[in-house]
N, CA, C and O atoms as a Tinker XYZ file with bonds, in Angstrom:
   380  protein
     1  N    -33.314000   -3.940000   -4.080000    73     2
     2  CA   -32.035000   -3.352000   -4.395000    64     1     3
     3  C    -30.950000   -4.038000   -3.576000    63     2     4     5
     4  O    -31.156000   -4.216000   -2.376000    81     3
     5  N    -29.819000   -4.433000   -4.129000    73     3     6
     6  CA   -28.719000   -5.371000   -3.594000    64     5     7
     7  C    -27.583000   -3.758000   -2.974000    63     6     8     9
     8  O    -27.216000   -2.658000   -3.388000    81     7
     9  N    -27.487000   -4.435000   -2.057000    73     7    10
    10  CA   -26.012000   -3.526000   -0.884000    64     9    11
    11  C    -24.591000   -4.083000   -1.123000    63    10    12    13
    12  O    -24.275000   -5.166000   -0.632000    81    11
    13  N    -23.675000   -3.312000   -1.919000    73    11    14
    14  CA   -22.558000   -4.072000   -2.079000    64    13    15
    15  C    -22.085000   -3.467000   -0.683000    63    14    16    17
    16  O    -22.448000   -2.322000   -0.417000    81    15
    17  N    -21.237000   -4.221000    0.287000    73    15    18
    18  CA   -20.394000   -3.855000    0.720000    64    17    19
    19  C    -18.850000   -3.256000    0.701000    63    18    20    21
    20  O    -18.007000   -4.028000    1.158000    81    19
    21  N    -18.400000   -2.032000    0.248000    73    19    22
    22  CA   -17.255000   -1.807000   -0.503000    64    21    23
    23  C    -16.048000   -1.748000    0.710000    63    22    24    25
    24  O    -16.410000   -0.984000    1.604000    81    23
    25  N    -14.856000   -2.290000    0.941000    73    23    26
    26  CA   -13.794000   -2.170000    2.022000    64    25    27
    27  C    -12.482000   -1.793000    0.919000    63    26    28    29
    28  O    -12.295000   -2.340000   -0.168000    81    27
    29  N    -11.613000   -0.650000    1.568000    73    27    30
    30  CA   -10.678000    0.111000    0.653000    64    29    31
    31  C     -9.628000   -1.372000    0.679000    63    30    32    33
    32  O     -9.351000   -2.016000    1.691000    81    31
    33  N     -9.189000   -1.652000   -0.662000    73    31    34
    34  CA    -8.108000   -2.336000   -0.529000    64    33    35
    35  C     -6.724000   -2.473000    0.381000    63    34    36    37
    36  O     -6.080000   -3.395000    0.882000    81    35
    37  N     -6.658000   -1.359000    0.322000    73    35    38
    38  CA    -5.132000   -1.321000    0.957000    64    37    39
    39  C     -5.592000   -1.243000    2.908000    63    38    40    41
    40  O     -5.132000   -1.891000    3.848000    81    39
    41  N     -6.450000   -0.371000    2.873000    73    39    42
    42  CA    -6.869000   -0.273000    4.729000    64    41    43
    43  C     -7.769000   -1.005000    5.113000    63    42    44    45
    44  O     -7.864000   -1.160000    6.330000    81    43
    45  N     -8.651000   -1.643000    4.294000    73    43    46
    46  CA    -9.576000   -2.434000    4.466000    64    45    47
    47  C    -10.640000   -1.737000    5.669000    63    46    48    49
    48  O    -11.298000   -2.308000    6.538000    81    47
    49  N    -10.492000    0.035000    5.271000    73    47    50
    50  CA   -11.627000    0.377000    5.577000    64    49    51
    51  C    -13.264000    0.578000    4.937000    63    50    52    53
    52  O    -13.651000    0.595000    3.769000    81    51
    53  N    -13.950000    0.704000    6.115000    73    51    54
    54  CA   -14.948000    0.765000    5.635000    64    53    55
    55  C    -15.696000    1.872000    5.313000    63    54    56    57
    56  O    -16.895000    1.786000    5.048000    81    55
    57  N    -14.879000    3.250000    5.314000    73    55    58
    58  CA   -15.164000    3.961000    5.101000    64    57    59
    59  C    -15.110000    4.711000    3.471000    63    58    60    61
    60  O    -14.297000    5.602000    3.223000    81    59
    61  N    -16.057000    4.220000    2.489000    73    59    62
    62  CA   -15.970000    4.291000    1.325000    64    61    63
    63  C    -17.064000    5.068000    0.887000    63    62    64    65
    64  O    -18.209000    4.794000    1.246000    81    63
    65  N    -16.738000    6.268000   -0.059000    73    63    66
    66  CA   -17.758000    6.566000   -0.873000    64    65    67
    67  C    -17.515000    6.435000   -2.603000    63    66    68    69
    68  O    -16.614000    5.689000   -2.986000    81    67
    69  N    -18.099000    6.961000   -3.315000    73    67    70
    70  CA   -18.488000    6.508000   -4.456000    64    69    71
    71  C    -17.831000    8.352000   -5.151000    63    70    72    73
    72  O    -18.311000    9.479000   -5.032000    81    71
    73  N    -16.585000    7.833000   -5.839000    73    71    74
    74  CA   -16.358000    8.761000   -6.571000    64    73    75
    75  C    -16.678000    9.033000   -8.632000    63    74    76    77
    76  O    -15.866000    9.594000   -9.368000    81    75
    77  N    -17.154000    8.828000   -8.793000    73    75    78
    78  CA   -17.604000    8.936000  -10.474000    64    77    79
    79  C    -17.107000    7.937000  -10.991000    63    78    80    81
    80  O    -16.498000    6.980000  -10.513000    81    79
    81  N    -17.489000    8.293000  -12.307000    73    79    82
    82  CA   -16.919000    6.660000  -13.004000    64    81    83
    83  C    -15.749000    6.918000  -13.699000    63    82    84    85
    84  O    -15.088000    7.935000  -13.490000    81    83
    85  N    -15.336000    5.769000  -14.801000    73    83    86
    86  CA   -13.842000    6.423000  -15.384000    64    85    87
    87  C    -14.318000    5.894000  -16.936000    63    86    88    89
    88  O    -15.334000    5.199000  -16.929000    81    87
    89  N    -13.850000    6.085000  -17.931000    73    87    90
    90  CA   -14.114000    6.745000  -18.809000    64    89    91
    91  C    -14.754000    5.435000  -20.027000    63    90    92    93
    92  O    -15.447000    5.560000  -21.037000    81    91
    93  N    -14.155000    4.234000  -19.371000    73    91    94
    94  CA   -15.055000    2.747000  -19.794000    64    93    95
    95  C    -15.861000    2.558000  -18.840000    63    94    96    97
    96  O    -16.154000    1.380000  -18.637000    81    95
    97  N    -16.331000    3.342000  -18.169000    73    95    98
    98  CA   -18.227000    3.000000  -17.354000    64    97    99
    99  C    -17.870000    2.134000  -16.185000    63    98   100   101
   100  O    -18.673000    1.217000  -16.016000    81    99
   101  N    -16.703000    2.192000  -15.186000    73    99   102
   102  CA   -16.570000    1.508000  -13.927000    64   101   103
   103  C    -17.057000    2.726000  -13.009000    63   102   104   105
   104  O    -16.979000    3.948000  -13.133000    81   103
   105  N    -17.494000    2.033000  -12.217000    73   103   106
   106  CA   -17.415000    2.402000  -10.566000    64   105   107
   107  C    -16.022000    3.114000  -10.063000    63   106   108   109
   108  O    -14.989000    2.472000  -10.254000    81   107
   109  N    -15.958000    4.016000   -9.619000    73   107   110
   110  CA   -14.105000    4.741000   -9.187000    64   109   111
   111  C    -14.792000    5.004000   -7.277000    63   110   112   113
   112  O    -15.754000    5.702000   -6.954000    81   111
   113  N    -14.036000    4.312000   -6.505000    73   111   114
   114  CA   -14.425000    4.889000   -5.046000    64   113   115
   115  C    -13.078000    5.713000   -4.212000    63   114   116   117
   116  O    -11.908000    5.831000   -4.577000    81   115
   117  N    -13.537000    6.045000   -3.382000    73   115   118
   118  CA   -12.680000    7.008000   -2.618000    64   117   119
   119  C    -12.878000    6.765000   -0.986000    63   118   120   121
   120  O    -13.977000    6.609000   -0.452000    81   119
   121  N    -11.832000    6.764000   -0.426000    73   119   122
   122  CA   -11.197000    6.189000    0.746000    64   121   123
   123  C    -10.895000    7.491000    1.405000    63   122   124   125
   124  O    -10.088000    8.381000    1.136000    81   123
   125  N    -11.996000    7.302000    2.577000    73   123   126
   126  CA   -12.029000    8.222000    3.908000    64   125   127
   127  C    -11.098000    8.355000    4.825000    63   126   128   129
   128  O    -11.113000    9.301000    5.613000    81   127
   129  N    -10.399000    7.650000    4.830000    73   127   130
   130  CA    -9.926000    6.877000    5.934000    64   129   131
   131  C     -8.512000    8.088000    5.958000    63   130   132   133
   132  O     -7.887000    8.162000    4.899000    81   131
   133  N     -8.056000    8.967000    7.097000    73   131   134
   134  CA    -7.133000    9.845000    6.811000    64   133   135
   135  C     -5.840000    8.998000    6.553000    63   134   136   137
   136  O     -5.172000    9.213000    5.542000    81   135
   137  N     -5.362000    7.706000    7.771000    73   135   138
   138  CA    -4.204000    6.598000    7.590000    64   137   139
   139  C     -3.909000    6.111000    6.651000    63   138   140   141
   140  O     -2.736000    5.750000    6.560000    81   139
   141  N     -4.817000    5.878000    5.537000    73   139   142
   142  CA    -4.697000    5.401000    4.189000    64   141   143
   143  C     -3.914000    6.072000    3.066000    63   142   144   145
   144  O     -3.902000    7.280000    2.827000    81   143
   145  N     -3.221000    5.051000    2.370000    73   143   146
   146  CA    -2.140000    5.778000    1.232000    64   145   147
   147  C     -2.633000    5.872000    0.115000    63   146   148   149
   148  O     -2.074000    6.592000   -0.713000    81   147
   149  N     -3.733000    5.220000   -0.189000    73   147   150
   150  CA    -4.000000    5.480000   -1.355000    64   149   151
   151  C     -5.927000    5.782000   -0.907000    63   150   152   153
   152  O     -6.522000    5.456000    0.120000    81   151
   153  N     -6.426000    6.474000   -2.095000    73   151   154
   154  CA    -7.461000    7.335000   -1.939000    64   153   155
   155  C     -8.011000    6.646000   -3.135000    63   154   156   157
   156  O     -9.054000    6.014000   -2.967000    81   155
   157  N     -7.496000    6.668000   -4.262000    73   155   158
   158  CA    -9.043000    6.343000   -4.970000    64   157   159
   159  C     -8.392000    4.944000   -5.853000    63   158   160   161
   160  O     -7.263000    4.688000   -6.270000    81   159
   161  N     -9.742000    4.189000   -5.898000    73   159   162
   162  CA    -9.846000    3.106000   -6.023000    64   161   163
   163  C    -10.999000    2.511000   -7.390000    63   162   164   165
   164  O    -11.792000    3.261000   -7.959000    81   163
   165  N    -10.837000    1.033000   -7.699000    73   163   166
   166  CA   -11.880000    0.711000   -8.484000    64   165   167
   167  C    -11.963000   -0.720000   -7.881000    63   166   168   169
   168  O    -10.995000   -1.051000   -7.198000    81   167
   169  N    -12.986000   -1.633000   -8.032000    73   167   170
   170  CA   -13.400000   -2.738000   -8.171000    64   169   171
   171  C    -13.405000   -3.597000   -9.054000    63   170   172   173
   172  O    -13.133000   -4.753000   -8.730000    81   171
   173  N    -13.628000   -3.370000  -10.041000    73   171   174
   174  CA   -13.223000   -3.946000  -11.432000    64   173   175
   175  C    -12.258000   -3.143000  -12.187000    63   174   176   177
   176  O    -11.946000   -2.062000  -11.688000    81   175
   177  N    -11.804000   -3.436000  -13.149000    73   175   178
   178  CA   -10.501000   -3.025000  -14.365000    64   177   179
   179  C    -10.926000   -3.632000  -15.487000    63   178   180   181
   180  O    -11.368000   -4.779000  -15.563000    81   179
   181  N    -10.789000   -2.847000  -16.365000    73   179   182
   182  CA   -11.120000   -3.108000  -18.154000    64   181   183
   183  C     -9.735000   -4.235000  -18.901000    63   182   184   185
   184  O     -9.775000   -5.131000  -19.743000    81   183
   185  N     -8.614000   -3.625000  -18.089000    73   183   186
   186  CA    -7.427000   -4.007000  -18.239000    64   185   187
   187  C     -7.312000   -4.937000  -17.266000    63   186   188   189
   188  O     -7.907000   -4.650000  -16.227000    81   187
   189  N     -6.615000   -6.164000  -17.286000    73   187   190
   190  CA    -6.280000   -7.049000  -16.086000    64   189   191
   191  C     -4.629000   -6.782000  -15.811000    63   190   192   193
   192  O     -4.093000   -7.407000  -14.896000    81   191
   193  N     -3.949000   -5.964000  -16.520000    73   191   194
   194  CA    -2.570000   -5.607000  -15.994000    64   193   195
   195  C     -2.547000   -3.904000  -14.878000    63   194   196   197
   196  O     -1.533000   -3.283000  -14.559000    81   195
   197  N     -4.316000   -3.473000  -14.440000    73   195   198
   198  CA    -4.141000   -2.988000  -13.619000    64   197   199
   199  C     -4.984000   -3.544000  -12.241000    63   198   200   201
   200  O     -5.317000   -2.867000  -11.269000    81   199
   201  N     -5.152000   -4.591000  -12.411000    73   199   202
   202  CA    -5.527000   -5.476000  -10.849000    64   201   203
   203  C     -3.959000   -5.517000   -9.855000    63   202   204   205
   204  O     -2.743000   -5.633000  -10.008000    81   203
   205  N     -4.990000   -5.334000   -8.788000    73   203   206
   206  CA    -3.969000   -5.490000   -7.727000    64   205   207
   207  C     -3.440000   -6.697000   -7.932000    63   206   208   209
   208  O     -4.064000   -7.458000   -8.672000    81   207
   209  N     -2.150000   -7.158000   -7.316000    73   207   210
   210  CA    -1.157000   -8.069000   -7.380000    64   209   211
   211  C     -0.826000   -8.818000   -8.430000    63   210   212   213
   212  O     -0.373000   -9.960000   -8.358000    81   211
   213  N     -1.117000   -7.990000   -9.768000    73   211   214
   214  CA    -0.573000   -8.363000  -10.665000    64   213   215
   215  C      0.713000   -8.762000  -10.945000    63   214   216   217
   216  O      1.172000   -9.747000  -11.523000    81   215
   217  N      1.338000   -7.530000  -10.274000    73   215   218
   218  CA     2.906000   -7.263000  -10.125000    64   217   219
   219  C      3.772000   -8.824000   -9.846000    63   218   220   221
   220  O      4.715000   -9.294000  -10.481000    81   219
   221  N      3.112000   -9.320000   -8.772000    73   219   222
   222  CA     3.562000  -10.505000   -7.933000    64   221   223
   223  C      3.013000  -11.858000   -8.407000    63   222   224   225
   224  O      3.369000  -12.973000   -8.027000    81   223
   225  N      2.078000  -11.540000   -9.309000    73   223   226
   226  CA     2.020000  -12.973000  -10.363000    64   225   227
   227  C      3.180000  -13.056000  -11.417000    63   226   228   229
   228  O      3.661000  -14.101000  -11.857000    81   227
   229  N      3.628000  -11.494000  -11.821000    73   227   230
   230  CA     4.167000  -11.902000  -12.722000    64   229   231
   231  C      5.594000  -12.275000  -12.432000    63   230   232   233
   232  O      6.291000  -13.090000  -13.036000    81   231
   233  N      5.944000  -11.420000  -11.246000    73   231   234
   234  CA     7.774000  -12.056000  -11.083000    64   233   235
   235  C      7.875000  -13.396000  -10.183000    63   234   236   237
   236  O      8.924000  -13.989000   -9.931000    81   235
   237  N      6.602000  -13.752000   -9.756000    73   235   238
   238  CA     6.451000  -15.490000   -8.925000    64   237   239
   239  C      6.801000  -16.320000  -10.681000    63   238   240   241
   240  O      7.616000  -17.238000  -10.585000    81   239
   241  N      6.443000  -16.148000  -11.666000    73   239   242
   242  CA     6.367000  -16.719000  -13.117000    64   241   243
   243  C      7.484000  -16.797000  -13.454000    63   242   244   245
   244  O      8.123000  -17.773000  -13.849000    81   243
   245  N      7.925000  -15.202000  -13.235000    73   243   246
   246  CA     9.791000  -15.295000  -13.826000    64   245   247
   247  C     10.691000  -16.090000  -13.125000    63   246   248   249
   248  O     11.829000  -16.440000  -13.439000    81   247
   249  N      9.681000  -16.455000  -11.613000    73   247   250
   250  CA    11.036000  -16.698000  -10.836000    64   249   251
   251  C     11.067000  -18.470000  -11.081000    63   250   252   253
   252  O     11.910000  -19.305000  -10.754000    81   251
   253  N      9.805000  -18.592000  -11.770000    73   251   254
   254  CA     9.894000  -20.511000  -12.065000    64   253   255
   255  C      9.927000  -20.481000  -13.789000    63   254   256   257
   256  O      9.198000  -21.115000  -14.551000    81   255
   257  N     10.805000  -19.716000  -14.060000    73   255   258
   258  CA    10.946000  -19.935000  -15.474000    64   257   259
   259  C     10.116000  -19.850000  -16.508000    63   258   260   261
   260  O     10.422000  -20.233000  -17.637000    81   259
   261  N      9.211000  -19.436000  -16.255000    73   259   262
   262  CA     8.213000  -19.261000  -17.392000    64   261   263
   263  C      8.654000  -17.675000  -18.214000    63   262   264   265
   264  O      8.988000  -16.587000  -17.744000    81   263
   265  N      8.537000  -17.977000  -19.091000    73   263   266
   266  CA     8.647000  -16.588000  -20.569000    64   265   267
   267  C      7.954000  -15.557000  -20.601000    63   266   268   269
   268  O      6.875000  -15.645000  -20.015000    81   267
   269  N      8.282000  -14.242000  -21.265000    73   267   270
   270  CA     7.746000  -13.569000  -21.353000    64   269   271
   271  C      6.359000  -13.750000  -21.976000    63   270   272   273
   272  O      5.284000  -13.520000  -21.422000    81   271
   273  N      6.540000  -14.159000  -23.102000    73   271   274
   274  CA     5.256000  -14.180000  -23.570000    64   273   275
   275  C      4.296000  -15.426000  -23.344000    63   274   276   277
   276  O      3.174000  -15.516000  -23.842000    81   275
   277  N      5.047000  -16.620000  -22.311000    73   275   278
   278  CA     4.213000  -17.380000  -21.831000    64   277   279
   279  C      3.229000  -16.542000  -20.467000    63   278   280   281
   280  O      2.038000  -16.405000  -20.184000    81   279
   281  N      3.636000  -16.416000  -20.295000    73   279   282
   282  CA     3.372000  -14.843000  -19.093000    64   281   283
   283  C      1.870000  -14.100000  -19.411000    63   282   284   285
   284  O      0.775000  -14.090000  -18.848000    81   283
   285  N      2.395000  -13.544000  -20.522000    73   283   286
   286  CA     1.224000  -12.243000  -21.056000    64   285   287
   287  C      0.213000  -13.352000  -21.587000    63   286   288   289
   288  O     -0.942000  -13.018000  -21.326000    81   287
   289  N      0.304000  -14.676000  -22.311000    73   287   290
   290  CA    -0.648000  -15.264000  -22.608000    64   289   291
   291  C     -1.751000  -15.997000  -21.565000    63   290   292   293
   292  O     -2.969000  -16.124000  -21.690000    81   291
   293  N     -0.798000  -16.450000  -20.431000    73   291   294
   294  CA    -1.601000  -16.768000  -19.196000    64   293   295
   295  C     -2.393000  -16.094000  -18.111000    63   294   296   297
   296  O     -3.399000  -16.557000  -17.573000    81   295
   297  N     -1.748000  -14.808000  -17.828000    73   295   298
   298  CA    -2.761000  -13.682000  -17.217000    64   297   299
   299  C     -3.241000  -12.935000  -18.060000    63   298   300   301
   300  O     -3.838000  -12.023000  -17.489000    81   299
   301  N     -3.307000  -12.813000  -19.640000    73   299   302
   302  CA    -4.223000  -12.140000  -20.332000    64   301   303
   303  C     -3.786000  -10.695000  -20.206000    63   302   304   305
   304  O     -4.632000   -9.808000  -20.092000    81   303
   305  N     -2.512000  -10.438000  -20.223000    73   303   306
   306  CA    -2.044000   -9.047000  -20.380000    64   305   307
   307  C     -0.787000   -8.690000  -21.169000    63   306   308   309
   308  O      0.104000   -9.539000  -21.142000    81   307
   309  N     -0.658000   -8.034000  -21.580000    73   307   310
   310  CA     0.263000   -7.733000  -23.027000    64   309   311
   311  C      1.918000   -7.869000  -22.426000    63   310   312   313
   312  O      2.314000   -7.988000  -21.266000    81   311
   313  N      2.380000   -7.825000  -23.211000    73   311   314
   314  CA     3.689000   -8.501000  -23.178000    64   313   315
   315  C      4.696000   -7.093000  -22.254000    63   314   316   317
   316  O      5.446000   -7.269000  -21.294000    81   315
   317  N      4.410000   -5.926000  -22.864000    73   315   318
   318  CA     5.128000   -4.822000  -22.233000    64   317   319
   319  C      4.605000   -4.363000  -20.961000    63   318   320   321
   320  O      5.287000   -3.595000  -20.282000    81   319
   321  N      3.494000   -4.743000  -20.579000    73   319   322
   322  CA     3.318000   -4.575000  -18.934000    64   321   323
   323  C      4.103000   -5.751000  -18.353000    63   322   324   325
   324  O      4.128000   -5.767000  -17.122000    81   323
   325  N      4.859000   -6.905000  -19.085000    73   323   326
   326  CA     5.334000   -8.404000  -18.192000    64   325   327
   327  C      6.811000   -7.388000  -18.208000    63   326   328   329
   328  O      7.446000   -7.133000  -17.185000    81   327
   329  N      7.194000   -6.870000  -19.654000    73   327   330
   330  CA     8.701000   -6.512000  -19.719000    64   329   331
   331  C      9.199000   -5.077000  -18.702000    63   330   332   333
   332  O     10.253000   -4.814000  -18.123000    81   331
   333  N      7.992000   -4.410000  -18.817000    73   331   334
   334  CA     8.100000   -3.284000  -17.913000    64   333   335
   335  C      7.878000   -3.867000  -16.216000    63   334   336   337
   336  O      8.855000   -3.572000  -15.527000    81   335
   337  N      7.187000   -4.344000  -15.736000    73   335   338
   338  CA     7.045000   -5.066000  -14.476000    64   337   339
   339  C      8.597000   -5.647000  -14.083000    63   338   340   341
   340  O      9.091000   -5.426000  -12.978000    81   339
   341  N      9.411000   -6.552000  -15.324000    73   339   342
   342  CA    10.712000   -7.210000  -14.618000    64   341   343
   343  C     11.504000   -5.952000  -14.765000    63   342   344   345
   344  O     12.513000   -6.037000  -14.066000    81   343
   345  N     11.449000   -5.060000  -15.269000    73   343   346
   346  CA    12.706000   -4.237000  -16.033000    64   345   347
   347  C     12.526000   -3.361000  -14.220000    63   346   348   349
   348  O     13.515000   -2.946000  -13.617000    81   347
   349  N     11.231000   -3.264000  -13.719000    73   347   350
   350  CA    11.423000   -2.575000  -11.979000    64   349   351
   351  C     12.091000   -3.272000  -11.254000    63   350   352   353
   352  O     13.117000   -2.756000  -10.810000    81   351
   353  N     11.810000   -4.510000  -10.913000    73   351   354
   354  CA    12.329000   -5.185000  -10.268000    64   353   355
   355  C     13.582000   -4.900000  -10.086000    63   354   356   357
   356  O     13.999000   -4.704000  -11.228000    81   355
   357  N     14.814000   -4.694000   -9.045000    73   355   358
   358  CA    15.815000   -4.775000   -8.644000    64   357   359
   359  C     16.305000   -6.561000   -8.147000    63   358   360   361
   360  O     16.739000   -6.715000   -7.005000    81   359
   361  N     16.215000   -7.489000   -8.855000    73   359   362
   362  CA    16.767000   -9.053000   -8.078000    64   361   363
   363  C     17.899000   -9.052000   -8.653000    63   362   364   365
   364  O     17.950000   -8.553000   -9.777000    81   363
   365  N     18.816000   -9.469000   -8.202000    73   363   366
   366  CA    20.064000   -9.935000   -8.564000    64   365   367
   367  C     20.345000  -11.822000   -8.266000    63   366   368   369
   368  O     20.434000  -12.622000   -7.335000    81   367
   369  N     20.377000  -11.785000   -9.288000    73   367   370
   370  CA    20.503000  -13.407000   -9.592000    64   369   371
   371  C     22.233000  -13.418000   -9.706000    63   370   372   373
   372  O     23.027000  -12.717000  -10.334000    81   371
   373  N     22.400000  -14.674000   -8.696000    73   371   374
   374  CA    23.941000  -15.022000   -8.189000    64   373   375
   375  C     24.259000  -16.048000   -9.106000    63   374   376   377
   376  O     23.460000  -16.916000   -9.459000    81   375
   377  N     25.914000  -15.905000   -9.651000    73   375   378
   378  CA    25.746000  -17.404000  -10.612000    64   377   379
   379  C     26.701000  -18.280000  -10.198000    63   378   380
   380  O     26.785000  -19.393000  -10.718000    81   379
């Protein structure tokens, strides 16, 4: 039997247990750790527009000119998670 080692993303503690699965058959864990902001977690995603640092691939893209829908075709995620992601963003571009 193989030992994954699981460490919480954000605290990179090691204090992890195993909270149920979610509703496409992943692994969901949960973070002991009282300092920690966020509590429950996954390892894999069905969706790749809910991986961590998605966010920051996509406005590093906007910020070298690449398109919306050059965007969603290159990280493999739909066009309204790229339009909703810039529409948060607060940048103000000087002209």
């Amino acid at each position: 039997m193989a030992m994954i080692n699981v460490k919480c993303p954000q605290c990179g503690s090691i204090k992890v247990v195993k909270h149920g699965k979610t509703e496409t058959g992943y692994q969901r864990y949960y973070c002991n750790n009282k300092e920690c902001t966020t509590k429950s977690f996954q390892l894999e995603y069905s969706y790749n527009g809910c991986r961590p640092g998605i966010d920051n691939q996509i406005i590093a893209m906007a910020t070298n000119a690449s398109g919306i829908r050059d965007t969603s075709r290159v990280l493999k995620i739909s066009t309204d998670k790229v339009m909703s992601t810039l529409k948060k963003q607060k940048v103000r571009f000087q002209m």
